[in-house]
PyMOL commands that place a pseudoatom at each C-alpha (Angstrom):
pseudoatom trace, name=CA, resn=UNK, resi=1, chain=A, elem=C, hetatm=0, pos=[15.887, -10.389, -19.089]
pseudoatom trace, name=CA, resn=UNK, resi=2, chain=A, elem=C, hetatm=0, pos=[18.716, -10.419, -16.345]
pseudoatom trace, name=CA, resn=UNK, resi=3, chain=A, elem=C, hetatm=0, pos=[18.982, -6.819, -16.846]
pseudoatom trace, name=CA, resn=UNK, resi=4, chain=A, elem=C, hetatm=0, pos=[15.575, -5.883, -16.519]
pseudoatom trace, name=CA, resn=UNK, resi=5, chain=A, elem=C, hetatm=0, pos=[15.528, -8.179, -13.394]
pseudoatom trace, name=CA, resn=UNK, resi=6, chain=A, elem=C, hetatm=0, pos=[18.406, -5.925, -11.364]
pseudoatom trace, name=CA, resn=UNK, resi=7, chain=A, elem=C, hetatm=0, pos=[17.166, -2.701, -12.918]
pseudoatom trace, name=CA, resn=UNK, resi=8, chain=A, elem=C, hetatm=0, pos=[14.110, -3.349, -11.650]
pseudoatom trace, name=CA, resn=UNK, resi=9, chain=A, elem=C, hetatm=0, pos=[15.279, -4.535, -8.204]
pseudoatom trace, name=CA, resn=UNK, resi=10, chain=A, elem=C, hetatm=0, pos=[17.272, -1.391, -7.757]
pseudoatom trace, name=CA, resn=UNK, resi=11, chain=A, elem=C, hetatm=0, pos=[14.404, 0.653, -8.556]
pseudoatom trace, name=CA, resn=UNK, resi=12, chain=A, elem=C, hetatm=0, pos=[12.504, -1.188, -5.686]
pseudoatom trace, name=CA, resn=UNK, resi=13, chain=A, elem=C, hetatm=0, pos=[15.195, -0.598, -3.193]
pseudoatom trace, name=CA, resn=UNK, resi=14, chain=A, elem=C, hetatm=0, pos=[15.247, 3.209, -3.719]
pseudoatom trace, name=CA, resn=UNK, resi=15, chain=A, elem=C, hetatm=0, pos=[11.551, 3.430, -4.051]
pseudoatom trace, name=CA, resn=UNK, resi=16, chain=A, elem=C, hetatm=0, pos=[11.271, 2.264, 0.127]
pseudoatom trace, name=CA, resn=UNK, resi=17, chain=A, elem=C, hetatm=0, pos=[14.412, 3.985, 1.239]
pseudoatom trace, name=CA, resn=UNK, resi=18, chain=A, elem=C, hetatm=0, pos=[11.531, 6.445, 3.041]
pseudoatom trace, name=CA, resn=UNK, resi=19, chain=A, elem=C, hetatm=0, pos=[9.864, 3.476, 4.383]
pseudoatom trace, name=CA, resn=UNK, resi=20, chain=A, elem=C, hetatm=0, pos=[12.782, 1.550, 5.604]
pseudoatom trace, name=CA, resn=UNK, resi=21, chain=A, elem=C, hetatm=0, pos=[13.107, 1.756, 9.997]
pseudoatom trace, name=CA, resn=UNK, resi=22, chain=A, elem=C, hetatm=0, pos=[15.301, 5.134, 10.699]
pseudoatom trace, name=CA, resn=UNK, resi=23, chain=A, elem=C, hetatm=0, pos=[18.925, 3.935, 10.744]
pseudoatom trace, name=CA, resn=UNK, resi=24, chain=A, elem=C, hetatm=0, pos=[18.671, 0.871, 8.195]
pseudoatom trace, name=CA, resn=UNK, resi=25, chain=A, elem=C, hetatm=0, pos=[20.947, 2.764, 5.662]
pseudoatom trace, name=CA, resn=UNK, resi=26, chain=A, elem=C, hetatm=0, pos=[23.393, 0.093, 6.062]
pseudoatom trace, name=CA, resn=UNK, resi=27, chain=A, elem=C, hetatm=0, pos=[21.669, -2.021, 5.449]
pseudoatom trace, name=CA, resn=UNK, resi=28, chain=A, elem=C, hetatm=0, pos=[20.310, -0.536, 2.052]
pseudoatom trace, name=CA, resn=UNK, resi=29, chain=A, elem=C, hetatm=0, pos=[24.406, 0.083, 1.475]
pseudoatom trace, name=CA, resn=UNK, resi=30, chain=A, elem=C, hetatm=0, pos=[24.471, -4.004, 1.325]
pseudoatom trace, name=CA, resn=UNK, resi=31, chain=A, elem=C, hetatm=0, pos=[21.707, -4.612, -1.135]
pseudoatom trace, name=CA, resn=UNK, resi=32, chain=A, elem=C, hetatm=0, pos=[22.679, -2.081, -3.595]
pseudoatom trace, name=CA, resn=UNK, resi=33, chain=A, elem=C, hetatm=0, pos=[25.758, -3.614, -3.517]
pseudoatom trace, name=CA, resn=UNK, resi=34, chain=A, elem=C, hetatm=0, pos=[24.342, -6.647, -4.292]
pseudoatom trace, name=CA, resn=UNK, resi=35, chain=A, elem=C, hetatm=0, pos=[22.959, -5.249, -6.533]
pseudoatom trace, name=CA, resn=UNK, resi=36, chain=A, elem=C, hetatm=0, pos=[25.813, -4.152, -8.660]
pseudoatom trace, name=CA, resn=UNK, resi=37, chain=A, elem=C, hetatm=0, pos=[26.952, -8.168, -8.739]
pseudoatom trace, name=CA, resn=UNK, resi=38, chain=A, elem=C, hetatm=0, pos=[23.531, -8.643, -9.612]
pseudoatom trace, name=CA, resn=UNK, resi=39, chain=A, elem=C, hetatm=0, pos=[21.189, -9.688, -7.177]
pseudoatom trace, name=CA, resn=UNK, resi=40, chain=A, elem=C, hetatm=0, pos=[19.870, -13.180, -6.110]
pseudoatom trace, name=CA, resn=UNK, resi=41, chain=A, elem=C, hetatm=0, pos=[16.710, -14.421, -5.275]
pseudoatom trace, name=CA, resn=UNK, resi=42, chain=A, elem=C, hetatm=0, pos=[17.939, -14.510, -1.759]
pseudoatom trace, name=CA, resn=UNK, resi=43, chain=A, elem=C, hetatm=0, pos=[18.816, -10.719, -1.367]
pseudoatom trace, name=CA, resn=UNK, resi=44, chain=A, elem=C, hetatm=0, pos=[15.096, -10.328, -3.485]
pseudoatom trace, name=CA, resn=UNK, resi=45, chain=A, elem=C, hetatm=0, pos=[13.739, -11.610, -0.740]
pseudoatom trace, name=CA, resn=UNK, resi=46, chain=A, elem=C, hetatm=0, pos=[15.259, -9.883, 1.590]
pseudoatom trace, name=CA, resn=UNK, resi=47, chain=A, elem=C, hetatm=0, pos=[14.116, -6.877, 0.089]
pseudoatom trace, name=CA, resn=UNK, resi=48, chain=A, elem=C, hetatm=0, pos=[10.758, -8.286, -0.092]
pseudoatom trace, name=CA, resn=UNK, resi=49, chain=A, elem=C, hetatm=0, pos=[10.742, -8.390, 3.846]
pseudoatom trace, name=CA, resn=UNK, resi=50, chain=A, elem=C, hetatm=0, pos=[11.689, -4.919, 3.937]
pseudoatom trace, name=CA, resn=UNK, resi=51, chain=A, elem=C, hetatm=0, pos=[8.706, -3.879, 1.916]
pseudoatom trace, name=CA, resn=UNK, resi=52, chain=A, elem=C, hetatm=0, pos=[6.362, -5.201, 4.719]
pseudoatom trace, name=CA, resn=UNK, resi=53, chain=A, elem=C, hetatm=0, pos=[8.410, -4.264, 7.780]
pseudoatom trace, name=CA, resn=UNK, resi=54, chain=A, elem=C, hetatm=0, pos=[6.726, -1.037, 9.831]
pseudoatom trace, name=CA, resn=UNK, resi=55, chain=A, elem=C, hetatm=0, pos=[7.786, 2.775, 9.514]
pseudoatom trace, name=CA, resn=UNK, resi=56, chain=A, elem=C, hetatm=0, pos=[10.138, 3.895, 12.341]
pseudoatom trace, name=CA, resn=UNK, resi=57, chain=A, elem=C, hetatm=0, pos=[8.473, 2.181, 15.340]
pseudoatom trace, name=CA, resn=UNK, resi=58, chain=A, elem=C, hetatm=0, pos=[10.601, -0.877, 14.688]
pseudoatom trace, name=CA, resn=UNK, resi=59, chain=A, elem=C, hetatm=0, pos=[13.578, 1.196, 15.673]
pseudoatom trace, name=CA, resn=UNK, resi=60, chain=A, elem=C, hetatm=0, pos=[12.446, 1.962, 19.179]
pseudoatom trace, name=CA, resn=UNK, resi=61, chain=A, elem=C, hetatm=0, pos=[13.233, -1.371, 20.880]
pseudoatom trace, name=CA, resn=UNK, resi=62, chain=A, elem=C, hetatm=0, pos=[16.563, -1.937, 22.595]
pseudoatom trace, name=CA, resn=UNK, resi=63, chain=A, elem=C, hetatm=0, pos=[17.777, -4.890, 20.532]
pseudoatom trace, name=CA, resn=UNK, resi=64, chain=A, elem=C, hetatm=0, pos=[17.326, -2.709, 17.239]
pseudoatom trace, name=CA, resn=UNK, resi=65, chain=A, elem=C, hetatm=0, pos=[19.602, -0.085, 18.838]
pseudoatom trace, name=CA, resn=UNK, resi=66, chain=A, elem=C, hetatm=0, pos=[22.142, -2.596, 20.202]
pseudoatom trace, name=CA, resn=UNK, resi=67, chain=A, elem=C, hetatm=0, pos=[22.623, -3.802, 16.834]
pseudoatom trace, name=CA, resn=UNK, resi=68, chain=A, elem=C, hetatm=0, pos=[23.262, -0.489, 15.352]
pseudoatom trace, name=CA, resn=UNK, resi=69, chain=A, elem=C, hetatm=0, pos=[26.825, 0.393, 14.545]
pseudoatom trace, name=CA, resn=UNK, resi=70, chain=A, elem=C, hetatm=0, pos=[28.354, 2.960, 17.342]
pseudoatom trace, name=CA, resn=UNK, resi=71, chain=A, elem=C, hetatm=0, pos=[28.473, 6.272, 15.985]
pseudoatom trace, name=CA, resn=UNK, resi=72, chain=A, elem=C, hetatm=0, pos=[30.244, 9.027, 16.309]
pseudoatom trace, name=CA, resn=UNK, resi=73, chain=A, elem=C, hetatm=0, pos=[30.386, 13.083, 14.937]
pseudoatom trace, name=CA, resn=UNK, resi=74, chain=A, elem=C, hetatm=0, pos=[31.337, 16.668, 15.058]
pseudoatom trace, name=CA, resn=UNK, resi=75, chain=A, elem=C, hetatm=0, pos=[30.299, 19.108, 18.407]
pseudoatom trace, name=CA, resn=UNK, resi=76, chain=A, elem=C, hetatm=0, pos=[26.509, 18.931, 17.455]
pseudoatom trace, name=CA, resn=UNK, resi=77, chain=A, elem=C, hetatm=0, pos=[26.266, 15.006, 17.744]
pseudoatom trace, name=CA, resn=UNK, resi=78, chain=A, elem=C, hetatm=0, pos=[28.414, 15.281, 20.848]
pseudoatom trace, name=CA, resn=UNK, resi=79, chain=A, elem=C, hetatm=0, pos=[26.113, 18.140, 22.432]
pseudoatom trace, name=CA, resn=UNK, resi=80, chain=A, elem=C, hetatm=0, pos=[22.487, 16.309, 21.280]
pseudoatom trace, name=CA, resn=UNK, resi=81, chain=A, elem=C, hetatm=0, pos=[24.263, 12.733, 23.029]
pseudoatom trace, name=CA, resn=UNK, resi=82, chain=A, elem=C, hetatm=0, pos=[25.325, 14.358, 25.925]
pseudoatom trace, name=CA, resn=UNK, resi=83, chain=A, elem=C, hetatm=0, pos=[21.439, 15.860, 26.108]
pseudoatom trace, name=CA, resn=UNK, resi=84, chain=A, elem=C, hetatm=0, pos=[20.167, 12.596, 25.678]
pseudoatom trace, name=CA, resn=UNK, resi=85, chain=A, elem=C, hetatm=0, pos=[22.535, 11.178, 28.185]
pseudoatom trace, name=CA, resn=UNK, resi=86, chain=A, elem=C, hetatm=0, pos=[21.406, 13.715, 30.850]
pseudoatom trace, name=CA, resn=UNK, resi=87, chain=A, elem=C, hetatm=0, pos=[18.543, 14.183, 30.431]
pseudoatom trace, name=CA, resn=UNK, resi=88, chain=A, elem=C, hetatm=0, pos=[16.770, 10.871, 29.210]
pseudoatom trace, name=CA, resn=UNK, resi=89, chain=A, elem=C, hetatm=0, pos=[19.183, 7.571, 29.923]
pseudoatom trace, name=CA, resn=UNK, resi=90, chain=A, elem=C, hetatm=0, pos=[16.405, 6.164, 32.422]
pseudoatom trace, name=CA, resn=UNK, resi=91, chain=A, elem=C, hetatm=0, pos=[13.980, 6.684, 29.738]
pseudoatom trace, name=CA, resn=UNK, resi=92, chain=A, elem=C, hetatm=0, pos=[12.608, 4.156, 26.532]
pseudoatom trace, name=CA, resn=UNK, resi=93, chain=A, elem=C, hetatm=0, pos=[14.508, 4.067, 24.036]
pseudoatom trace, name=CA, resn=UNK, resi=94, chain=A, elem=C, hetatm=0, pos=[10.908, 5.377, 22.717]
pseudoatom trace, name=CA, resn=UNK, resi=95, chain=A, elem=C, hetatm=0, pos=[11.134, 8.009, 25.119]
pseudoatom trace, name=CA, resn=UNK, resi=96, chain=A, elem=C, hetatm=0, pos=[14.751, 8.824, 24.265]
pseudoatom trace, name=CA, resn=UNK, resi=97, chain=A, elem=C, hetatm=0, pos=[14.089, 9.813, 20.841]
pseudoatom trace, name=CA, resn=UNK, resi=98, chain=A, elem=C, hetatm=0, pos=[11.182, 11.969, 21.977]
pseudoatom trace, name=CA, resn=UNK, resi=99, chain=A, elem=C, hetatm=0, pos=[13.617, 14.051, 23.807]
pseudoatom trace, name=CA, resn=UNK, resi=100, chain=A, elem=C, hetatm=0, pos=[15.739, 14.251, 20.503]
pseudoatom trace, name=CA, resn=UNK, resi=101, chain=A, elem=C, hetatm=0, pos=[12.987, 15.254, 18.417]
pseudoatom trace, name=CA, resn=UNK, resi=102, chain=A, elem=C, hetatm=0, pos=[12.342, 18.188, 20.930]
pseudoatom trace, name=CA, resn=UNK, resi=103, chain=A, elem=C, hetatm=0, pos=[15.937, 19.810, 20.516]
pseudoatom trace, name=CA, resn=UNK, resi=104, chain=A, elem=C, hetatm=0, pos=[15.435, 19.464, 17.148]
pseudoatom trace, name=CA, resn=UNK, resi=105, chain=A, elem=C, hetatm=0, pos=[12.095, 21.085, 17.143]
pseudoatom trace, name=CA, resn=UNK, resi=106, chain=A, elem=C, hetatm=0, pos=[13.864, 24.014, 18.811]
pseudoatom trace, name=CA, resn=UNK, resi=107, chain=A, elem=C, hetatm=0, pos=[16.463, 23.787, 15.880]
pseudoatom trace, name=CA, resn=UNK, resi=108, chain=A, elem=C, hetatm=0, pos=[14.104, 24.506, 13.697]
pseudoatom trace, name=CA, resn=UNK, resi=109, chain=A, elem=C, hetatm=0, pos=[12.115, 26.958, 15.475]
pseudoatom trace, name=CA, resn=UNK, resi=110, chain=A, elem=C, hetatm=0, pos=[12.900, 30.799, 14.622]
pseudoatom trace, name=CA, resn=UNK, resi=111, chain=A, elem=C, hetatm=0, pos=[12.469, 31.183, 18.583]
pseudoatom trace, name=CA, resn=UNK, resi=112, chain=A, elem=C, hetatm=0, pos=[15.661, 29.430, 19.606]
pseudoatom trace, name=CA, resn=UNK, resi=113, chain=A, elem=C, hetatm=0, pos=[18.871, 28.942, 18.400]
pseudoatom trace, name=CA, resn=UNK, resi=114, chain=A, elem=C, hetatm=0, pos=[19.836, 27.285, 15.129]
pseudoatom trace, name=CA, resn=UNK, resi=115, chain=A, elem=C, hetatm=0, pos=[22.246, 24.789, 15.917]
pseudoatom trace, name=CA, resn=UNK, resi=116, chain=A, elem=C, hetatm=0, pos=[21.643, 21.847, 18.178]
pseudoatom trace, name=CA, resn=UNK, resi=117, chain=A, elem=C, hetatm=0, pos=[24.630, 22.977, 20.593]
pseudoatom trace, name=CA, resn=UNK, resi=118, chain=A, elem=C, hetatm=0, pos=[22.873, 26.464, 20.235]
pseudoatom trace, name=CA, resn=UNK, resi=119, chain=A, elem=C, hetatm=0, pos=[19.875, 25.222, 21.833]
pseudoatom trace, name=CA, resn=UNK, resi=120, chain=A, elem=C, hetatm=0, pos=[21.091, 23.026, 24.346]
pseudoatom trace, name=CA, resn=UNK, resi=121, chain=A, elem=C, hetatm=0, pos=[23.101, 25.569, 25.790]
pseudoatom trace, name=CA, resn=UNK, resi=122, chain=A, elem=C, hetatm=0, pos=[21.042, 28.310, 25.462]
pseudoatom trace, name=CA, resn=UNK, resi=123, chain=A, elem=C, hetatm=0, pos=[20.617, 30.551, 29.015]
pseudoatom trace, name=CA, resn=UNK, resi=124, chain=A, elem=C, hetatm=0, pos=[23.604, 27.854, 30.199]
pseudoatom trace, name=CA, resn=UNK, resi=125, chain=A, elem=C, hetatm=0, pos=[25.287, 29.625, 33.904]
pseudoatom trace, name=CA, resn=UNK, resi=126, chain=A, elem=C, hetatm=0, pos=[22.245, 31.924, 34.185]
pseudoatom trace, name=CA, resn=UNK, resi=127, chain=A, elem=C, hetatm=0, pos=[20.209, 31.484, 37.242]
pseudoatom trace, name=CA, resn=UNK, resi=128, chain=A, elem=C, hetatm=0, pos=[17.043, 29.585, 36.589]
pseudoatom trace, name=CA, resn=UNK, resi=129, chain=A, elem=C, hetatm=0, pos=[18.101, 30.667, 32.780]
pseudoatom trace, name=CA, resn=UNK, resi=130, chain=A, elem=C, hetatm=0, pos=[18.766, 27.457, 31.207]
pseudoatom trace, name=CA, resn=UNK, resi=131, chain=A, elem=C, hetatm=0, pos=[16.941, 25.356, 28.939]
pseudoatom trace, name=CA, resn=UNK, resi=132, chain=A, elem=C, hetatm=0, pos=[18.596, 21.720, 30.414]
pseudoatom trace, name=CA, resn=UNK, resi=133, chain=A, elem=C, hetatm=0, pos=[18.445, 21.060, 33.887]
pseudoatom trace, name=CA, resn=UNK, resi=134, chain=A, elem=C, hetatm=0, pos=[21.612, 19.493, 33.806]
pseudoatom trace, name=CA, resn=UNK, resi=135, chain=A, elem=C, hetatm=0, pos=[23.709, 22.771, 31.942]
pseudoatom trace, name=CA, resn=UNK, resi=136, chain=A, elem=C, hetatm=0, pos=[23.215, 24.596, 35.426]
pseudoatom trace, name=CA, resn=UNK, resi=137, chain=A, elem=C, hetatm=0, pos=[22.847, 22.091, 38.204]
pseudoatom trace, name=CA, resn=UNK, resi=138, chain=A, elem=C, hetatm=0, pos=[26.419, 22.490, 39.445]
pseudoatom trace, name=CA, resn=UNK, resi=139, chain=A, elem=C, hetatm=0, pos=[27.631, 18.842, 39.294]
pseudoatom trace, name=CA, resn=UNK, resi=140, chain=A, elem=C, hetatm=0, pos=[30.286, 17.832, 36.668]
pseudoatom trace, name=CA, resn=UNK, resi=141, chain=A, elem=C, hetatm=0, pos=[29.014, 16.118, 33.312]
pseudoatom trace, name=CA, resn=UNK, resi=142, chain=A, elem=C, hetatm=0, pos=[30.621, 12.909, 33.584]
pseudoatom trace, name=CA, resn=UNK, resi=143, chain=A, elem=C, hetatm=0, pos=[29.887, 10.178, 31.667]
pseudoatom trace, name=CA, resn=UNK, resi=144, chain=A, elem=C, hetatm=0, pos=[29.934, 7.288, 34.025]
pseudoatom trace, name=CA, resn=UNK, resi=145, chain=A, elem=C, hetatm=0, pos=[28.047, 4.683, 31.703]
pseudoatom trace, name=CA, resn=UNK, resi=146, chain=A, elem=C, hetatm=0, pos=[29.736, 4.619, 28.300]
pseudoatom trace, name=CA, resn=UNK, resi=147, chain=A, elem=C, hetatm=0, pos=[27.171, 1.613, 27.244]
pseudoatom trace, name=CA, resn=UNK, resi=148, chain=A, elem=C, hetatm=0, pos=[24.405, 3.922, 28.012]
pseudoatom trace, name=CA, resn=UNK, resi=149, chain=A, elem=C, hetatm=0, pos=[26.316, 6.714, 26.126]
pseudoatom trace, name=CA, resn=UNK, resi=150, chain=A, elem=C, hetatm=0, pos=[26.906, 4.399, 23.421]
pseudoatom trace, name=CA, resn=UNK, resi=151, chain=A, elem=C, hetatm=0, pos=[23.222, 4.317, 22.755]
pseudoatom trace, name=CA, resn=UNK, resi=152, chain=A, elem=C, hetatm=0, pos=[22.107, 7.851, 22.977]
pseudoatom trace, name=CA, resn=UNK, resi=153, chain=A, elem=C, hetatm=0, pos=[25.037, 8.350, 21.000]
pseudoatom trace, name=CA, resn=UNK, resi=154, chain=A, elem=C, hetatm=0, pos=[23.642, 5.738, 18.059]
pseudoatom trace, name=CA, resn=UNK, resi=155, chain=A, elem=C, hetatm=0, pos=[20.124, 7.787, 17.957]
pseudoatom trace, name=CA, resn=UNK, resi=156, chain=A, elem=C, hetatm=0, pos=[22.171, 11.301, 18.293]
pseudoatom trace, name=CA, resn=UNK, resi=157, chain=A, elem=C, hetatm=0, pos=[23.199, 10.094, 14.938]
pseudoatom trace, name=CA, resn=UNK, resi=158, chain=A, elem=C, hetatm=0, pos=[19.995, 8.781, 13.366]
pseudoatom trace, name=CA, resn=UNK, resi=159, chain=A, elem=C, hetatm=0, pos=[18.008, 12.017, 14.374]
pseudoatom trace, name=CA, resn=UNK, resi=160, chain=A, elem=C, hetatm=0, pos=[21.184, 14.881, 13.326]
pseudoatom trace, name=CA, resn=UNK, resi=161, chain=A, elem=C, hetatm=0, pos=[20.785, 13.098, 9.835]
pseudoatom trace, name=CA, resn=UNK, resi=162, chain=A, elem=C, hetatm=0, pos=[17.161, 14.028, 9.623]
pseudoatom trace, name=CA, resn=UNK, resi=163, chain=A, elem=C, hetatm=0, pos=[14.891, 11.120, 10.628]
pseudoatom trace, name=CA, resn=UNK, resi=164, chain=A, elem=C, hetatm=0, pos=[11.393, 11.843, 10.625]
pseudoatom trace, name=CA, resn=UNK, resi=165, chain=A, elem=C, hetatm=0, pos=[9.983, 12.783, 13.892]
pseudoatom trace, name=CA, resn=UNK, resi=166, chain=A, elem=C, hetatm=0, pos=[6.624, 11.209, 14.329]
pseudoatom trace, name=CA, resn=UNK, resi=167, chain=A, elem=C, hetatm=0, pos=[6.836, 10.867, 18.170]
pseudoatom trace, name=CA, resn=UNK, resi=168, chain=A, elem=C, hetatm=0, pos=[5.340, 14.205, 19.911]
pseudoatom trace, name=CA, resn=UNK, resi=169, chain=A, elem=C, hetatm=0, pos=[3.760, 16.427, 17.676]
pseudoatom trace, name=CA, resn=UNK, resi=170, chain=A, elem=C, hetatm=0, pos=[5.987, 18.893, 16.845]
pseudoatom trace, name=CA, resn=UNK, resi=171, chain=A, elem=C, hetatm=0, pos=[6.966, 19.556, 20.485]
pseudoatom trace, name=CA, resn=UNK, resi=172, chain=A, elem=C, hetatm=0, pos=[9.328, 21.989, 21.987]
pseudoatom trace, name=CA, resn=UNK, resi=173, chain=A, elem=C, hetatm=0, pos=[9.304, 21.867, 25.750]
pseudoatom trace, name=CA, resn=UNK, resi=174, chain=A, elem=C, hetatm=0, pos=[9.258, 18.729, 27.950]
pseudoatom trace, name=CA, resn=UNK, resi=175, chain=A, elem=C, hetatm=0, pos=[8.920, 17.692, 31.488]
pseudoatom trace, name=CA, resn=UNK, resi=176, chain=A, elem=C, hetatm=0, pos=[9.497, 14.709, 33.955]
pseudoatom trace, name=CA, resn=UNK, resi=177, chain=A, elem=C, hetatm=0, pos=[6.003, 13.899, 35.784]
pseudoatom trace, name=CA, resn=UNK, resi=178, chain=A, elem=C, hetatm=0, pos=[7.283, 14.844, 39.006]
pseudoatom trace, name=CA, resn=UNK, resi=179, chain=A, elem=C, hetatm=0, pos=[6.974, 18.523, 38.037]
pseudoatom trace, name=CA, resn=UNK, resi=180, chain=A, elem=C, hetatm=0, pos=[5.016, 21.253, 36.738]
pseudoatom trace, name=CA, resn=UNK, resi=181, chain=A, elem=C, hetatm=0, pos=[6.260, 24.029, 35.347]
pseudoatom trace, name=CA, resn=UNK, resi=182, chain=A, elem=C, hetatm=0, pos=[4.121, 27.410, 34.922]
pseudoatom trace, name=CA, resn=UNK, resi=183, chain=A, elem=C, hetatm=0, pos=[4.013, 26.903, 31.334]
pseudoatom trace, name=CA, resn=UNK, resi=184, chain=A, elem=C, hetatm=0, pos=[2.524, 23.383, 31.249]
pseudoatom trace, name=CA, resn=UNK, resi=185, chain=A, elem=C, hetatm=0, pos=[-0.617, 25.458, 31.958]
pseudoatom trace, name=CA, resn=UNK, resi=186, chain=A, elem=C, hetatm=0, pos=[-0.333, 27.146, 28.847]
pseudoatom trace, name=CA, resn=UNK, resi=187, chain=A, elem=C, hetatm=0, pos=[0.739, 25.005, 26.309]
pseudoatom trace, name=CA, resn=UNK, resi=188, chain=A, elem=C, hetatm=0, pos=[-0.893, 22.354, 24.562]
pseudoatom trace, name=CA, resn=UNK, resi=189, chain=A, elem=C, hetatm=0, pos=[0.253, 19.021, 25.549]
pseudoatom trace, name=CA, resn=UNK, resi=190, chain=A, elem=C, hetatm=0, pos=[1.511, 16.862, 22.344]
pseudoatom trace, name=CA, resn=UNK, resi=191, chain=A, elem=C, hetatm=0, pos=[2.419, 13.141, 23.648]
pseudoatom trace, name=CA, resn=UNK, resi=192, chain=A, elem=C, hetatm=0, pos=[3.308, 10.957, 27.186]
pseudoatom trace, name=CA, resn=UNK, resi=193, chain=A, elem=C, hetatm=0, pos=[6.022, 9.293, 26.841]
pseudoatom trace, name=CA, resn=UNK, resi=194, chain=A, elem=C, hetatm=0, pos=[7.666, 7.170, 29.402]
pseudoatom trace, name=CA, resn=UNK, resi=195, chain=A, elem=C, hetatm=0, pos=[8.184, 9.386, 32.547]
pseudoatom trace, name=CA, resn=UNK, resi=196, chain=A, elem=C, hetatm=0, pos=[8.026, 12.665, 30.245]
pseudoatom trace, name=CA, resn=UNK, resi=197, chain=A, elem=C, hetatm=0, pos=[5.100, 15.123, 29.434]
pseudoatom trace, name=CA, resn=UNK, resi=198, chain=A, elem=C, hetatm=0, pos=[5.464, 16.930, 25.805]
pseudoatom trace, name=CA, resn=UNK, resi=199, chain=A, elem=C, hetatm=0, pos=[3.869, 19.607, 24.855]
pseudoatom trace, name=CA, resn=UNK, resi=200, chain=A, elem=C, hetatm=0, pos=[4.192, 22.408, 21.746]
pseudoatom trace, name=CA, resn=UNK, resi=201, chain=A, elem=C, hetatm=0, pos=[4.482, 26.126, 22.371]
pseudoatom trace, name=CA, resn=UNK, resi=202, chain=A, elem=C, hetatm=0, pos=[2.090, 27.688, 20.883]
pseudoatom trace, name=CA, resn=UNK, resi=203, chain=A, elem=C, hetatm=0, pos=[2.632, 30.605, 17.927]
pseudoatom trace, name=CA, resn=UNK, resi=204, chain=A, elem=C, hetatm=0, pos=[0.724, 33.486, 19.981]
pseudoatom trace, name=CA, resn=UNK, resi=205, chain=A, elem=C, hetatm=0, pos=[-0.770, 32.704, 23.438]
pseudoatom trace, name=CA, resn=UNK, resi=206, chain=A, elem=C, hetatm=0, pos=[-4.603, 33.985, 23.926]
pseudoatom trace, name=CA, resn=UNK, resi=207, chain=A, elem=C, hetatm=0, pos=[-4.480, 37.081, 25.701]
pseudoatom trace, name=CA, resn=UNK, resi=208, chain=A, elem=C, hetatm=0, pos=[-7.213, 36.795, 28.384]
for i in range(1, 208): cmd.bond("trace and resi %d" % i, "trace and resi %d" % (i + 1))
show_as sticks, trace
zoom trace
């Protein structure tokens, strides 16, 4: 009977690792290794709560980012943070992930480069050539607020690992709403988010 009982319980913990708010794999590490001791009717309950708790919105508050673990990586992670630090530390941390799930769009996209560093500093030194504002605006990319950095760093993390990207449609280009770039004209625009505009580029424009 006991045995049934934790088989069973693991089962249910793998079945809603897809359901489970982006980042919460640590949490997942904990109750499977409960698990293994065999686990209580506490920890079953915990897991109960888990069941009911919403898909990835609940990770887009600040207090469920502060009390993710800092994270750290290799020269992508440090190139999407430093993106996300540039371009998006004023924004939501709603509104920050948007801007991940844009790079990442580009990733993926046959049109740009296939590395996140690829696309970030793609056209970087050419005159009105690059992608990020802040590749080619002259000034020196410091880091002057390493608790901001801390955060961007934390989703940098969650999204290189391949979180779902529900925010923007599939987007590839973004803007702040105090602009408007030629091609906002064009493209179909995905999702508003915070200060930015989001917007997909389209397989073949019409030719009029």
């Amino acid at each position: 009977m006991f045995r049934t009982l934790c088989v069973a319980a693991f089962a249910a913990i793998l079945s809603i690792a897809t359901a489970i708010p982006v980042g919460a794999d640590t949490v997942i590490a904990k109750l499977l290794g409960q698990e293994r001791r065999g686990l209580t009717a506490m920890s079953q309950t915990r897991v109960a709560s888990y069941l009911k708790a919403p898909a990835a919105t609940s990770g887009y508050t600040r207090d469920w980012l502060d009390a993710q673990t800092p994270a750290k990586g290799d020269a992508n992670w440090r190139c999407l943070s430093e993106a996300l630090y540039f371009e998006a530390r004023g924004e939501t941390v709603k509104g920050q992930f948007a801007v991940a799930e844009v790079i990442l769009n580009r990733v993926d996209s046959p049109r740009y480069p296939d590395s996140i560093c690829g696309v970030i500093n793609q056209g970087t030194g050419q005159i009105y050539g690059c992608q990020f504002t802040y590749t080619c605006d002259g000034r020196a990319e410091i880091i002057a607020e390493p608790r901001a950095f801390e955060r961007v760093g934390k989703i940098a993390s969650i999204m290189a690992r391949g979180a779902k990207r529900p925010l923007t449609g599939g987007a590839t280009h973004y803007h702040t709403r105090s602009v408007n770039p030629n091609w906002s004209r064009v493209f179909p625009r995905t999702a508003t988010i915070g200060y930015h505009y989001f917007y997909k580029q389209p397989t073949r424009l019409s030719q009029n």
